[in-house]
ZASEKOL-556766 format. One record per residue: x, y, z of N, C-alpha, C in turn; residue number from 1. Coordinates in steps of 0.02 Angstrom, whole numbers, plus 50000, padded with zeros to 5 digits. Layout:
N
[[X; Y; Z]; [X; Y; Z]; [X; Y; Z]; NUM]
...
REM end
This chain:
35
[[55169; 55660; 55088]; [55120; 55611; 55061]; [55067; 55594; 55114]; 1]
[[55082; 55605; 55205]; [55043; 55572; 55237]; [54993; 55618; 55229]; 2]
[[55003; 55700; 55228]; [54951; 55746; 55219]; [54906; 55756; 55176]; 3]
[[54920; 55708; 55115]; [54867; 55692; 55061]; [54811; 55644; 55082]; 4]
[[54804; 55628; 55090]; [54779; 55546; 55118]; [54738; 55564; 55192]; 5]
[[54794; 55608; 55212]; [54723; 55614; 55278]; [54679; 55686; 55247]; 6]
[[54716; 55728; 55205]; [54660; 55768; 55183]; [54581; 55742; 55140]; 7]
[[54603; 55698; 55096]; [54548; 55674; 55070]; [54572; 55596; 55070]; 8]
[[54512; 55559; 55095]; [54487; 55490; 55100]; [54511; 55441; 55036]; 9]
[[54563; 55448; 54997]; [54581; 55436; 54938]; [54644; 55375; 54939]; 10]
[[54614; 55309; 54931]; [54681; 55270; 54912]; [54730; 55283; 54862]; 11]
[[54787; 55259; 54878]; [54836; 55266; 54849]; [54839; 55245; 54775]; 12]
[[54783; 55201; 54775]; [54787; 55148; 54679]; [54765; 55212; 54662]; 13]
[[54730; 55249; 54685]; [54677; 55304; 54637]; [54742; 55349; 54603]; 14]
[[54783; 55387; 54659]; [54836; 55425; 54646]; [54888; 55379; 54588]; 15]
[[54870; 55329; 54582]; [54973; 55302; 54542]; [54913; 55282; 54479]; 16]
[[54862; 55254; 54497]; [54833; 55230; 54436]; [54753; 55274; 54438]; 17]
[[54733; 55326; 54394]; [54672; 55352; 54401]; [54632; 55339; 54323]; 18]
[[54673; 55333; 54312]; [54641; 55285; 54250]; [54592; 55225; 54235]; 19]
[[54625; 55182; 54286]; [54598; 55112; 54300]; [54524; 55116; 54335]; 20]
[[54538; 55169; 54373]; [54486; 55206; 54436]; [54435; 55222; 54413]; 21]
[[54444; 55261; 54353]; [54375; 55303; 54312]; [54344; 55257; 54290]; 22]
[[54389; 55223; 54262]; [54344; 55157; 54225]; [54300; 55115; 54254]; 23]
[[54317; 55093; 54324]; [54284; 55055; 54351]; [54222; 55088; 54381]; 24]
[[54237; 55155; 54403]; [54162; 55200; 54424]; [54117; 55207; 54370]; 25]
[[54150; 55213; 54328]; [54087; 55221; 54263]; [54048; 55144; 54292]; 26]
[[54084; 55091; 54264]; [54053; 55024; 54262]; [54009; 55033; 54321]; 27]
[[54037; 55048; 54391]; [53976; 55038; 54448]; [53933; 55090; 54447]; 28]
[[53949; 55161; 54444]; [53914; 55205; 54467]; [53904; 55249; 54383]; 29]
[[53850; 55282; 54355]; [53848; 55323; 54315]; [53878; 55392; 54338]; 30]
[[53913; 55416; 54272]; [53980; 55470; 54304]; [53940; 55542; 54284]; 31]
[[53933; 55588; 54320]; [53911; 55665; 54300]; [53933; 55674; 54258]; 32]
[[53981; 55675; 54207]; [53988; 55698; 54146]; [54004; 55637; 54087]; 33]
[[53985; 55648; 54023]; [53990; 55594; 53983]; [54068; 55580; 53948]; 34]
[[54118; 55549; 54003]; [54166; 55540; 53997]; [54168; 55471; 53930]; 35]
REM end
C-alpha cells in the first residue's frame, strides 16, 4: 500500500471512496469528459 501513494500523489479517501471524489471535481473543476 506504501508503494501506491508514493507512486502517485493520491489520498487515501480517493482510493476507498472515488465516487464521492468525482463528484466533488465536477462541482470545482469542469471534468474532460461529460460524466
Amino acid at each position: 500500500m506504501d508503494e501506491a501513494p508514493n507512486l502517485k500523489p493520491i489520498p487515501l479517501y480517493l482510493f476507498l471512496s472515488p465516487k464521492p471524489h468525482i463528484t466533488k471535481s465536477n462541482s470545482e473543476l469542469p471534468p474532460p469528459q461529460p460524466y
